[in-house]
KOLMAR-482816 format. One record per residue: y, x, z of N, C-alpha, C in turn; residue in three letters. Coordinates in pm, whole numbers. Atoms other than C-alpha are relative to their C-alpha. Example, Ala and Ser with C-alpha at 12.3 -4.5 7.8 and 13.67 -1.06 7.14 Angstrom:
2
REC    n.Y    n.X    n.Z   ca.Y   ca.X   ca.Z    c.Y    c.X    c.Z   r
REC   -119     89      0   -450   1230    780    120     90      0 ALA
REC   -119    -82     -6   -106   1367    714    109    -77     73 SER
//
This chain:
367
REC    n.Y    n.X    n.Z   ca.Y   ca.X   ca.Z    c.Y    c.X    c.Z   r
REC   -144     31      0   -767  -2678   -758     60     26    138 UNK
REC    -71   -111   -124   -525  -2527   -504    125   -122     18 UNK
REC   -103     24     -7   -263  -2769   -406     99     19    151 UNK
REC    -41    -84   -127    -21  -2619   -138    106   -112     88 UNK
REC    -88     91    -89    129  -2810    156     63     48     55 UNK
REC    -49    -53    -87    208  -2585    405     34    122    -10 UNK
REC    -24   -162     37    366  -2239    417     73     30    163 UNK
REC    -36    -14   -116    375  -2089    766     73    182     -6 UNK
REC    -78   -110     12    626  -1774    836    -40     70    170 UNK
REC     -8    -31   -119    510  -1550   1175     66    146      2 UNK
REC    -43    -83    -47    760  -1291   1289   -103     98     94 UNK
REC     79    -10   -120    555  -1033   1496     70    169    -24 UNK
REC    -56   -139     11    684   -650   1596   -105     54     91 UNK
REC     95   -111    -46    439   -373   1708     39    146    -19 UNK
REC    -51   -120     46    480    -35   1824   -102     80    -12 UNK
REC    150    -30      6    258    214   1676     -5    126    122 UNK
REC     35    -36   -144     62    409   1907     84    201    -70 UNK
REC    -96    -93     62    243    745   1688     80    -21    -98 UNK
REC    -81     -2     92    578    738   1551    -28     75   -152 UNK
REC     19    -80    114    572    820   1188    153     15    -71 UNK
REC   -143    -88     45    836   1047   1034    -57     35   -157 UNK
REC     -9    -66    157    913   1134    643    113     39     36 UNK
REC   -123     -9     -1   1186   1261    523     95   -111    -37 UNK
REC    -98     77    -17   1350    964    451    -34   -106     94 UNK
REC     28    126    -50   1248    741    719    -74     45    147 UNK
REC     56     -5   -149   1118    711   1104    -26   -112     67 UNK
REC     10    149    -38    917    465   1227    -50    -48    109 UNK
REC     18     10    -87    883    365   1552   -101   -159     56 UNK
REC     51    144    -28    825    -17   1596      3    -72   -114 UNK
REC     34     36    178    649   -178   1278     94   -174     15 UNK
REC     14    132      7    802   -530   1251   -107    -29   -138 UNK
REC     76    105    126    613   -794   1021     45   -100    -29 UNK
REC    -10    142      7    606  -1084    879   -154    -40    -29 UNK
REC    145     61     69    265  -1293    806    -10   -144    -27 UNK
REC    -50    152     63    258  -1549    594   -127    -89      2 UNK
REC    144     92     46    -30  -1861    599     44   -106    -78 UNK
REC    -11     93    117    -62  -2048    301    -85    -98     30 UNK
REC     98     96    -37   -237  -2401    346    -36   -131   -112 UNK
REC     26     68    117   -358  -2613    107    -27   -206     42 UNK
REC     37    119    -18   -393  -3023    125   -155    -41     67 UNK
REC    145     -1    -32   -744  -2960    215    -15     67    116 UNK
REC     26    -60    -87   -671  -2760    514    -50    116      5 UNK
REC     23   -146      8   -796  -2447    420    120    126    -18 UNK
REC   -132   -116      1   -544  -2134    494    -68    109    -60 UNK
REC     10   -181     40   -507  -1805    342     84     70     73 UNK
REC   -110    -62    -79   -305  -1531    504     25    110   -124 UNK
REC    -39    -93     42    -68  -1280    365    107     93     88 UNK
REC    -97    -47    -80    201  -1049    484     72     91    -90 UNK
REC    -92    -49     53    513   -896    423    -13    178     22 UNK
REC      5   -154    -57    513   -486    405    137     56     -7 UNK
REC   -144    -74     12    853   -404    363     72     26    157 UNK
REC    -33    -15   -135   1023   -221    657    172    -81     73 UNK
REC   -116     45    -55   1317   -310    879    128     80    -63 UNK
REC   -108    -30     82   1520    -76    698     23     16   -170 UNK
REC     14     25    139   1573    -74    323    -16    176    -81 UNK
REC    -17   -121     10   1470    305    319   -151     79   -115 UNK
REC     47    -11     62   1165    258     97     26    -81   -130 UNK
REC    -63     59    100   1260    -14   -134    135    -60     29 UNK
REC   -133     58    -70   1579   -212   -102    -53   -119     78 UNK
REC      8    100    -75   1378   -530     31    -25     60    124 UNK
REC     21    -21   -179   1367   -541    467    -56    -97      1 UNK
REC     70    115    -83   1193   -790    676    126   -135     32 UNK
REC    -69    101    -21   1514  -1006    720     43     -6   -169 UNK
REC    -63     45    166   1607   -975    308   -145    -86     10 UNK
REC     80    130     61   1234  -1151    270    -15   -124     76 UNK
REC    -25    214    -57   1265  -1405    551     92    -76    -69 UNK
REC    -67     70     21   1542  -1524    421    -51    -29   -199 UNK
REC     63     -9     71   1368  -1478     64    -55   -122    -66 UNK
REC     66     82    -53   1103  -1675    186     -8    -92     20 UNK
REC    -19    140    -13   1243  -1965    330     98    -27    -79 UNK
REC    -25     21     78   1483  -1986    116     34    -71   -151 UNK
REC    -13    -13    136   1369  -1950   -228   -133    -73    -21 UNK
REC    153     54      4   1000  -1925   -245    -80    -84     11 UNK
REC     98     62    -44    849  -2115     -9     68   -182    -39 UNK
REC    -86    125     80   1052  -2444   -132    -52      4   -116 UNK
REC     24     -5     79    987  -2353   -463   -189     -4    -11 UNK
REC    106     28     45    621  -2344   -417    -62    -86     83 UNK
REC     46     94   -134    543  -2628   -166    -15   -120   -105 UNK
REC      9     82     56    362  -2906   -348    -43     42   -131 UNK
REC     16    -46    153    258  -2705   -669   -134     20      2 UNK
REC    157      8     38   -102  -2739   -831    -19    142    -67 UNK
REC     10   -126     86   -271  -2412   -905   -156    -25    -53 UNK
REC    140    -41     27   -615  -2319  -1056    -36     75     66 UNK
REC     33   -144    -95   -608  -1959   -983    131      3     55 UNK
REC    -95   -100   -115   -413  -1687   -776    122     48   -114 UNK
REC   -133    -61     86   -266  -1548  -1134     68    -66    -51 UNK
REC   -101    117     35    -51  -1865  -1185    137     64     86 UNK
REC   -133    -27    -54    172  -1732   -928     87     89     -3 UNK
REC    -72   -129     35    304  -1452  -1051    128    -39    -97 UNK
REC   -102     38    129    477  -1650  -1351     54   -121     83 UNK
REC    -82     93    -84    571  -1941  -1092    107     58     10 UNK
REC   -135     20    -52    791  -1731   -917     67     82    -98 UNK
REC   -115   -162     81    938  -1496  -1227    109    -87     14 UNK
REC   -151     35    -14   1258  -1732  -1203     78     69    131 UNK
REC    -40    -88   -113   1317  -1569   -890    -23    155    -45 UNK
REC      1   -126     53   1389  -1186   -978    -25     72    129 UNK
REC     14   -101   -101   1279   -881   -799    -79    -42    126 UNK
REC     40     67   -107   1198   -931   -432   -124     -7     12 UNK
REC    152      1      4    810   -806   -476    -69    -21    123 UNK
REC     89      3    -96    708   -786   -149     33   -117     76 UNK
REC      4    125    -36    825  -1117    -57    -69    -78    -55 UNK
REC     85     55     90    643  -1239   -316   -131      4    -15 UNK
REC    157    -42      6    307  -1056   -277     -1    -50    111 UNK
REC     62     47   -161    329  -1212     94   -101   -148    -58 UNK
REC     51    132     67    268  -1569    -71   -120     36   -118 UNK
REC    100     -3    108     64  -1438   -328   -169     39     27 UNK
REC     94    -45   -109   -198  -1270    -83    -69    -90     28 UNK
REC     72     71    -39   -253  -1538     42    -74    -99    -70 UNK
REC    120     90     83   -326  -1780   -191   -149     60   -101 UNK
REC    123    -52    102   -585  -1519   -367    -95    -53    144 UNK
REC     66    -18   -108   -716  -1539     35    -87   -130     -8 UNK
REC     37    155     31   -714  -1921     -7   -109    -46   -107 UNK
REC     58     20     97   -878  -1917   -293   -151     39    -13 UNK
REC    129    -80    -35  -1150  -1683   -245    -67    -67     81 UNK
REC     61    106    -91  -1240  -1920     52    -78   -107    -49 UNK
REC     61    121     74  -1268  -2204   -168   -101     -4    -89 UNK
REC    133    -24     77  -1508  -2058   -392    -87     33     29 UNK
REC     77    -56    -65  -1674  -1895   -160    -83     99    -17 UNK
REC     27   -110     48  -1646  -1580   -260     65     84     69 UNK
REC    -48   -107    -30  -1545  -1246   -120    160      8    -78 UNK
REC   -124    -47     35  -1176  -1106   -154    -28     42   -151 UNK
REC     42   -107     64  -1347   -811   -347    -80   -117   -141 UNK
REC     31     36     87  -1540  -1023   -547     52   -113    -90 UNK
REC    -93     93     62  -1268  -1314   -642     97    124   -107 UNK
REC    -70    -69      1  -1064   -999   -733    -86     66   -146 UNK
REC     40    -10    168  -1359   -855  -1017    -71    156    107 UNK
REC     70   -108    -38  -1452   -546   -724   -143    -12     -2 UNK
REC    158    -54     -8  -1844   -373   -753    -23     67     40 UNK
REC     16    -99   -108  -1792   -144   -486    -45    -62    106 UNK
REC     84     55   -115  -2007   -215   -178     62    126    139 UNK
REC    -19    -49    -65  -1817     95     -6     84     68    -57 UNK
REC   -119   -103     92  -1471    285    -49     29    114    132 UNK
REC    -14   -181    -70  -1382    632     54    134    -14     47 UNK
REC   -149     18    -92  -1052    678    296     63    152    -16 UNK
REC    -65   -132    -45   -803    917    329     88    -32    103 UNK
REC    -98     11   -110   -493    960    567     71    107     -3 UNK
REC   -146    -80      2   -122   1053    573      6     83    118 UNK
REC    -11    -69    -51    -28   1313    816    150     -9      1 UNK
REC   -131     20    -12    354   1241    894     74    149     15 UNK
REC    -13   -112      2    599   1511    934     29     63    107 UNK
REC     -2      0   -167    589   1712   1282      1    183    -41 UNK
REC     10   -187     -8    541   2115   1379   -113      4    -42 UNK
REC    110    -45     62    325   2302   1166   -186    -50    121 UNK
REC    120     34   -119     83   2295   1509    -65   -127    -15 UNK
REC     70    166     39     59   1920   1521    -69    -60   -119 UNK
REC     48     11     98      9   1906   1186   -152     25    -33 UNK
REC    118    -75     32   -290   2139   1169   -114    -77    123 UNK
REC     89     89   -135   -410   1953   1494    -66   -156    -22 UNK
REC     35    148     59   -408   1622   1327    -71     10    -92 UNK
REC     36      7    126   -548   1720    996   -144     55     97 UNK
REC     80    -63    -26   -856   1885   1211    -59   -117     92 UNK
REC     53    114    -54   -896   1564   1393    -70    -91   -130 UNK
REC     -5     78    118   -886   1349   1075   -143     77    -82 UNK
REC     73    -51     50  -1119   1612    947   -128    -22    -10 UNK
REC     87     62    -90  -1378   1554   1205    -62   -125     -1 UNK
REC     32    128     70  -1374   1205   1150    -27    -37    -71 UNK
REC     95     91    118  -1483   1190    828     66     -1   -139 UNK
REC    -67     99    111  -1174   1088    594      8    163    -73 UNK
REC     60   -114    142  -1237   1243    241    111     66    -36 UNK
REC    -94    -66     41   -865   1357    206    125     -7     75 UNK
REC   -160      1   -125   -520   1399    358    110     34    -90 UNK
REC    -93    -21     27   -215   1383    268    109     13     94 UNK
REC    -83    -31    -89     86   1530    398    145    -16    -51 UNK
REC    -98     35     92    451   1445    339    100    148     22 UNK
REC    -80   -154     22    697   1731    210    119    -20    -25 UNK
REC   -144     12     86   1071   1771    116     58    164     -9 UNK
REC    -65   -126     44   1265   2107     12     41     76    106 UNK
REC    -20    -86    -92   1304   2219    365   -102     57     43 UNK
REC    104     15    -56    953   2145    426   -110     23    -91 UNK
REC     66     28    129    709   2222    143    -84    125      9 UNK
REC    107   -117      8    580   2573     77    -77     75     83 UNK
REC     68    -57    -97    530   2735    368   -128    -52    114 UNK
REC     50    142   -102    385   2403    529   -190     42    -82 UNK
REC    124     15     99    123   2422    243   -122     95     29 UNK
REC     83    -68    -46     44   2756    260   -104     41    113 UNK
REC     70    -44   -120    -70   2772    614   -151   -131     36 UNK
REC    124     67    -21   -280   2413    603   -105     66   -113 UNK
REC    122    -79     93   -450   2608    289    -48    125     41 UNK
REC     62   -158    -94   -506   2896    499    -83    -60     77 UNK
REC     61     63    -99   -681   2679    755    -94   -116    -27 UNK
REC     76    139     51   -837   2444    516     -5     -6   -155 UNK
REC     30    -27    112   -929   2614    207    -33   -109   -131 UNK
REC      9    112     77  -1102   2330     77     30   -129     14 UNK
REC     20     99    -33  -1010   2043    166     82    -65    -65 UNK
REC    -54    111    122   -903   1710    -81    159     35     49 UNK
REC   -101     12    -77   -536   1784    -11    129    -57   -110 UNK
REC    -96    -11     68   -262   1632   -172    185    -25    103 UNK
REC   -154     20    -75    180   1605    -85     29   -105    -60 UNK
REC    -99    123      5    445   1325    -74    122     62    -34 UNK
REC   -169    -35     22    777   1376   -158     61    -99     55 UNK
REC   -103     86     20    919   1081   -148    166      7    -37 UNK
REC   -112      5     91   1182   1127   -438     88    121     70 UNK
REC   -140   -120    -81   1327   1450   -227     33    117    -94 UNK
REC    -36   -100     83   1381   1698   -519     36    -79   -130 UNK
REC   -113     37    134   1543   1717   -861      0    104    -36 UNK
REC     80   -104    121   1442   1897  -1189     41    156     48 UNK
REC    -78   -106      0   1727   2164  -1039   -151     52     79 UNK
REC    121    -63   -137   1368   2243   -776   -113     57    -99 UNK
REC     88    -49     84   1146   2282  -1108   -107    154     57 UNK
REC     82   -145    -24   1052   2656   -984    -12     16     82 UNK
REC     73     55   -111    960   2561   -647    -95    -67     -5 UNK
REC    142     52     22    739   2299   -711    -90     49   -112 UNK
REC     97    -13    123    574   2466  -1003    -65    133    147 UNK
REC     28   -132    -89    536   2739   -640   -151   -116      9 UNK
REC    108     83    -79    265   2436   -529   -111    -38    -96 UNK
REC    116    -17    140     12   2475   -865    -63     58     83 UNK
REC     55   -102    -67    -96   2776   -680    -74    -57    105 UNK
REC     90     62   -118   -252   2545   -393    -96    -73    -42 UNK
REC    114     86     20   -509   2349   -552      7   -132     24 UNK
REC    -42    119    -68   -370   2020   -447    -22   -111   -122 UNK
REC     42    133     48   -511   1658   -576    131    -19    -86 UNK
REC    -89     32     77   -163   1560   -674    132     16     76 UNK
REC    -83     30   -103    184   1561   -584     89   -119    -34 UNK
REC    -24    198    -17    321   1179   -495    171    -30    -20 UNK
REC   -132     41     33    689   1094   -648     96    104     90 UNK
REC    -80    -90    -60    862   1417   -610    150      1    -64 UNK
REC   -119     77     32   1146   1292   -835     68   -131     26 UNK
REC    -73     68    -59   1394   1030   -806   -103   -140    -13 UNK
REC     58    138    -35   1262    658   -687      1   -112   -167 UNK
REC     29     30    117   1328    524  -1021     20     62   -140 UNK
REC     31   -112    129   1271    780  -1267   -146      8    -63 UNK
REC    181      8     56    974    806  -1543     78    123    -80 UNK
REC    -57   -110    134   1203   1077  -1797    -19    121     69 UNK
REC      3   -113    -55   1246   1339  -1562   -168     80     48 UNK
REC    107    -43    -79    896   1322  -1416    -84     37   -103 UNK
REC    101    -81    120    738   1360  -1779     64    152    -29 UNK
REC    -74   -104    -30    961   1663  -1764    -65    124     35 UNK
REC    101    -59    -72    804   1779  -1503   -113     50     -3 UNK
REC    159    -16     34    438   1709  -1555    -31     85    -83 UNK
REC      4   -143    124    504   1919  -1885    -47    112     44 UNK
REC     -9   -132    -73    548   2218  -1657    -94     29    100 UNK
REC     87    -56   -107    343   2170  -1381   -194    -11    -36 UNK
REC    142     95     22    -58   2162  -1364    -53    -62     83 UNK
REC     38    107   -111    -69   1993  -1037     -4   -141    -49 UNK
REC    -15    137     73    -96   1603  -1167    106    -40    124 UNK
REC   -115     49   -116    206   1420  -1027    -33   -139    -40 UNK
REC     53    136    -38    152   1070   -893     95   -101     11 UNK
REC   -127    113    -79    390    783   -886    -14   -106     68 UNK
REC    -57    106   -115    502    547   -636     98    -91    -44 UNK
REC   -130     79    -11    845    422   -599     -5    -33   -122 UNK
REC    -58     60    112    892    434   -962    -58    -78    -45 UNK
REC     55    130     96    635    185  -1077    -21   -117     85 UNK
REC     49    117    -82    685   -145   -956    -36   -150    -80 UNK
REC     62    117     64    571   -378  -1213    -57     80   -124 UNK
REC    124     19    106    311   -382  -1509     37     85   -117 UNK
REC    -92    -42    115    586   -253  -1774     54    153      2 UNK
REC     -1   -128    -52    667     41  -1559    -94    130    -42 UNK
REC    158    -89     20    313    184  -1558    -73     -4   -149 UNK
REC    -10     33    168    318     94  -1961    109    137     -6 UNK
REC   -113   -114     76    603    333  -2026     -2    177     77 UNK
REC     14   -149    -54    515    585  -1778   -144     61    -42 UNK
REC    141    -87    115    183    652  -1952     67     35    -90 UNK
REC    -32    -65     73    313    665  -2244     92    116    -29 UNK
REC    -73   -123    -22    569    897  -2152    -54    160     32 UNK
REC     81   -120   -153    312   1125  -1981     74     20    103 UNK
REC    -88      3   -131    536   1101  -1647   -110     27    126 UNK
REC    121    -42   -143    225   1122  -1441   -130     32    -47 UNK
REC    114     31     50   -151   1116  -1444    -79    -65     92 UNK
REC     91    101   -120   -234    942  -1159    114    -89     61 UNK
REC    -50     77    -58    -95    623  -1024    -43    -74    114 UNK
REC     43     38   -110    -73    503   -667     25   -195     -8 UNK
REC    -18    135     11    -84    114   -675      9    -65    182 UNK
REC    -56     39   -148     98    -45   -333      0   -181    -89 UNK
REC    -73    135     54     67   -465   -407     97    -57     25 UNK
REC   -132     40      0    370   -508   -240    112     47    -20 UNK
REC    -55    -80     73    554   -275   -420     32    -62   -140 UNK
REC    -28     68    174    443   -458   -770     -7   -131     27 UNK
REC    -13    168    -18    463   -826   -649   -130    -29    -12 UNK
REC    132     87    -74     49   -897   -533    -87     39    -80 UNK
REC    174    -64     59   -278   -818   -634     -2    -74   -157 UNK
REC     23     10    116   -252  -1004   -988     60    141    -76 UNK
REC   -101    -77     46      6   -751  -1110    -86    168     38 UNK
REC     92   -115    -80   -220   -472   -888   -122     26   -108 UNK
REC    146     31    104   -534   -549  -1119     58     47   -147 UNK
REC    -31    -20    129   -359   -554  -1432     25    148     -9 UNK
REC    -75   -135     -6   -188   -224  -1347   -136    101    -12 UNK
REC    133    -41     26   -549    -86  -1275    -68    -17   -123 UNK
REC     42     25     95   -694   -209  -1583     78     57    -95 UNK
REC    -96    -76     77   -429    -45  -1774     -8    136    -16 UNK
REC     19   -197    -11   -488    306  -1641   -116    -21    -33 UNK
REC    130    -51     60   -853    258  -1663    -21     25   -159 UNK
REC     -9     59    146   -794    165  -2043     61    196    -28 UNK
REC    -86   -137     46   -602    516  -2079    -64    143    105 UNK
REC     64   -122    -61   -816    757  -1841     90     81    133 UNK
REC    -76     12   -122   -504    708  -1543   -102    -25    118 UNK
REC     42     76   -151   -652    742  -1191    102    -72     59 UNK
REC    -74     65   -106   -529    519   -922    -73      5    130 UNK
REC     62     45   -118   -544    473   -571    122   -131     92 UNK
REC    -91     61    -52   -435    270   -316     84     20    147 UNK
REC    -14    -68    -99   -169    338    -75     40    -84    135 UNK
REC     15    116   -116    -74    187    265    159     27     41 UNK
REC   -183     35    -50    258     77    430      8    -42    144 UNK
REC     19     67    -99    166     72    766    -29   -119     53 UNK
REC     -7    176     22     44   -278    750   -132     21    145 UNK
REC     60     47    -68   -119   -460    995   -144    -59    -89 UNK
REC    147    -12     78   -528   -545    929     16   -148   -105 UNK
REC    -10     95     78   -427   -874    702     -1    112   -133 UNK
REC      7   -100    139   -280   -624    447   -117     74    -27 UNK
REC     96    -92     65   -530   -372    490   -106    -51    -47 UNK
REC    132     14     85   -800   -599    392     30    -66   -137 UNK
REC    -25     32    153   -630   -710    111     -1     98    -54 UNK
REC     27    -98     20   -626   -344     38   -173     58    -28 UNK
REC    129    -17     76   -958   -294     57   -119    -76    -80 UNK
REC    102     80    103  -1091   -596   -150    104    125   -128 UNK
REC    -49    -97    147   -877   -405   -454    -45    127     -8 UNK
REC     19   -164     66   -964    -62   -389   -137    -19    -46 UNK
REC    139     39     61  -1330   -210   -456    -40     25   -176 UNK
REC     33      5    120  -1241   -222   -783    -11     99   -100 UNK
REC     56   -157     60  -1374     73  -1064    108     83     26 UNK
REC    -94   -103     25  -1082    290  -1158     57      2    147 UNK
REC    -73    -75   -131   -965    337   -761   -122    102     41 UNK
REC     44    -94    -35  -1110    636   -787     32    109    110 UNK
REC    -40   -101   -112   -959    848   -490     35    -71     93 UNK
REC     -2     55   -184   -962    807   -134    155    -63      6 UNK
REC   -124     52    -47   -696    553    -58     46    -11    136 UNK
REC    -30    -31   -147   -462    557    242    -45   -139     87 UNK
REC    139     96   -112   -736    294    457    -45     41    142 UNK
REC     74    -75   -147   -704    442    810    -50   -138     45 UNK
REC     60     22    -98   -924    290   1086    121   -112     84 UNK
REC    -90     60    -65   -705    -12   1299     55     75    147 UNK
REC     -1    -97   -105   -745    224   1578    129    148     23 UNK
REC    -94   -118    -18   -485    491   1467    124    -33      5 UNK
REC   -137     23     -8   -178    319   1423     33   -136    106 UNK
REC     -9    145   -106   -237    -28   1663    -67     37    183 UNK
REC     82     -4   -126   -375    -51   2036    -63    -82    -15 UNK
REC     26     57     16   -424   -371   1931    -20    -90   -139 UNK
REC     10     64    173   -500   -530   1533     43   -150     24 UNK
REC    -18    147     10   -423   -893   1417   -132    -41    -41 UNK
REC    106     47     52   -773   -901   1271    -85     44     95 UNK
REC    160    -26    -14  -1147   -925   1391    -91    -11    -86 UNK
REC     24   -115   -112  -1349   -747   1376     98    122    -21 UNK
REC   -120   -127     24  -1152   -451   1400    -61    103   -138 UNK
REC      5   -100    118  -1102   -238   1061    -57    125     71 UNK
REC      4   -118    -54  -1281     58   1072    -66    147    -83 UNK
REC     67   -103    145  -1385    389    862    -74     85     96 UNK
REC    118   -100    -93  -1706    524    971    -69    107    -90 UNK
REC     16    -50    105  -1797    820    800     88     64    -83 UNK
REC    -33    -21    112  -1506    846    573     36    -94    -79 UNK
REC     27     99    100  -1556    527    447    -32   -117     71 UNK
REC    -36    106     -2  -1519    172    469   -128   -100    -69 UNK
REC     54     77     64  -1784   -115    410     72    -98    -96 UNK
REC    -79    100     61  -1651   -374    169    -35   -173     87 UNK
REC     88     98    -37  -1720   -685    353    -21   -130   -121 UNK
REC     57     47     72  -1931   -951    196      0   -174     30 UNK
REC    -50    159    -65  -1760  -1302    405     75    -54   -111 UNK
REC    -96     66     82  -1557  -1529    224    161      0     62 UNK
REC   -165     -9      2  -1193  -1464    159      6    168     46 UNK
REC     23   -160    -45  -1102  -1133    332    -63     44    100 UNK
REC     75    -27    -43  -1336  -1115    563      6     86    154 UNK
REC    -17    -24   -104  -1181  -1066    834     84   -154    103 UNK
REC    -45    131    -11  -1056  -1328   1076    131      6    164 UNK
REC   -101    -74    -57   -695  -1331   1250     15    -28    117 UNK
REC    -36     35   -211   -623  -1378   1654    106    -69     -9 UNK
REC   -147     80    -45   -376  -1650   1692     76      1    146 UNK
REC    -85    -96   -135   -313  -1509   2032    114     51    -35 UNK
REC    -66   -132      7   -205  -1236   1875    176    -56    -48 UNK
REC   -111     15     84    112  -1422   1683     98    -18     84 UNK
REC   -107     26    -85    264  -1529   1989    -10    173     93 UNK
REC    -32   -121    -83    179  -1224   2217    101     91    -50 UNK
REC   -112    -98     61    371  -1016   1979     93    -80   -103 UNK
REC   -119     60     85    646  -1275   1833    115     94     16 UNK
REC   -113    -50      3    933  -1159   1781    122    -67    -89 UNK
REC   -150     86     38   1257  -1374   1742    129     52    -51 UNK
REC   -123   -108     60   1475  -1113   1648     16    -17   -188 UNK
REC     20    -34    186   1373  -1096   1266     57   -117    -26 UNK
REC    -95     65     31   1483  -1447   1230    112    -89     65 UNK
REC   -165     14    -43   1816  -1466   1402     87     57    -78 UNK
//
């Protein structure tokens, strides 16, 4: 039994050690939020917020879920008896939308929970992976850098790369890392930058051999993208558009994709994450999992789920080393190889620096 007393909110901003650029978005200094859940018994879980400072991936920011947060949520669930982690999903449905405020609290109490049983993330969660395979985004820069980074990344190990594209940026980009990297796992991003009018352009990127390409139609579209898929034989992957359970129900059946990327704070927390997985596995849908620049709380909530069967392809799981100088977790995340141990501690298995919350506070987020 889970009964919750405390709900702690830490502001913290970090800049990464390379700006990352899409086409819709540039990101210089990550803020956060990180949430600790605490139970009558004194045992904490941690979670955190992934949504950015601007509303340029979903509409939630870091000041829409503080205020969210304290608010709504954390009121609403202060004092409430749970069993499990998947109670909270239907707690907060009176509260609409607002997933990644929601997966902050929800994180944690799977974290909490997992503690109490004294069980692994991965294994509270249903994972039987003892080791997951990594990939890594490649932001958008001069062809050079590009080819410079992907040859680093190479080196290192990680089983695939992805690179992000839009209609200025796309074919020629392609051709030359496939000139330079014949084989290698490669798939693109869009992020929602074309429209059906592009049909005979992207049907140009079949011709590359590419894993998949990642929500090249609009952010919430499933009609157009079965459309698509019709035409192309690259498998196209969604994102933006699936952010709950019902989504990834209608976009199968639609055929709209054939592979789905699962973000938990995208679909409101690892219950909703699982189900979504279990859904594609049920229908022969890959998934993977992708990353949001998160600090090492998220990512190990990330990699207890990718543990689980159907995350079949290298998810975006870089190393704490590429985007921090410094992590919130010990020991430091790290992909050796390619690949990622699952750890085998209780809860997530990693454990956070309370240094760290003040060294990098940041009072700005809630003013």
């Amino acid at each position: 039994m889970i009964k919750i007393k405390t709900v702690k909110i830490y502001p913290i901003s970090q800049t990464l050690k390379t700006p990352f650029k899409t086409n819709i978005g540039y990101v210089v200094d990550r803020d956060s939020l990180l949430v600790e859940v605490i139970d009558h018994d004194g045992v904490s879980g941690w979670g955190e917020v992934v949504a950015f400072s601007t509303p340029w991936y979903t509409e939630e920011t870091i000041k829409t879920c503080y205020h969210i947060l304290t608010d709504l949520l954390i009121p609403h669930i202060l004092g409430k008896q749970l069993t499990h982690p998947n109670e909270v999903y239907q707690l907060l449905q009176p509260i609409r939308r607002n997933h990644m405020a929601k997966a902050s609290i929800e994180g944690a109490i799977w974290d909490l929970y997992a503690k109490k049983q004294k069980l692994s993330l991965s294994e509270a969660l249903g994972g039987t992976k003892k080791t997951i395979d990594c990939g890594v985004v490649v932001g958008m820069s001069s062809l050079k850098e590009m080819l410079n980074s992907i040859r680093k990344h190479v080196a290192e190990g990680y089983k695939r790369v992805k690179i992000k594209i839009s209609p200025e940026k796309d074919i020629e980009i392609v051709r030359e890392i496939r000139r330079h990297f014949p084989t290698l796992p490669l798939m693109v991003d869009a992020n929602s930058s074309y429209t059906l009018k592009d049909i005979d352009r992207l049907k140009e990127l079949d011709q590359y051999d590419l894993m998949m390409i990642e929500q090249p139609l609009g952010e919430d579209d499933i009609i157009d993208h079965a459309k698509l898929q019709d035409q192309m034989k690259t498998k196209i992957c969604l994102d933006e558009s699936i952010v709950s359970y019902t989504d990834a129900k209608k976009a199968i059946e639609l055929g709209s994709c054939k592979i789905i990327n699962i973000k938990p704070g995208r679909v409101g927390g690892l219950t909703v994450s699982k189900q979504i997985h279990d859904l594609c596995s049920q229908h022969g849908i890959d998934v993977w999992c992708g990353g949001m620049l998160e600090t090492g709380i998220s990512r190990a909530h990330n990699i207890a789920l990718a543990s689980l069967e159907n995350f079949t392809i290298p998810g975006d799981i870089s190393s704490s080393s590429r985007y921090w100088e410094e992590d919130i977790v010990y020991p430091e995340i790290k992909v050796i190889n390619g690949s990622i141990h699952i750890p085998n501690e209780v809860g997530l298995g990693f454990k956070v620096k309370r240094d760290f919350l003040e060294k990098y506070k940041n009072k700005e987020i809630i003013n």
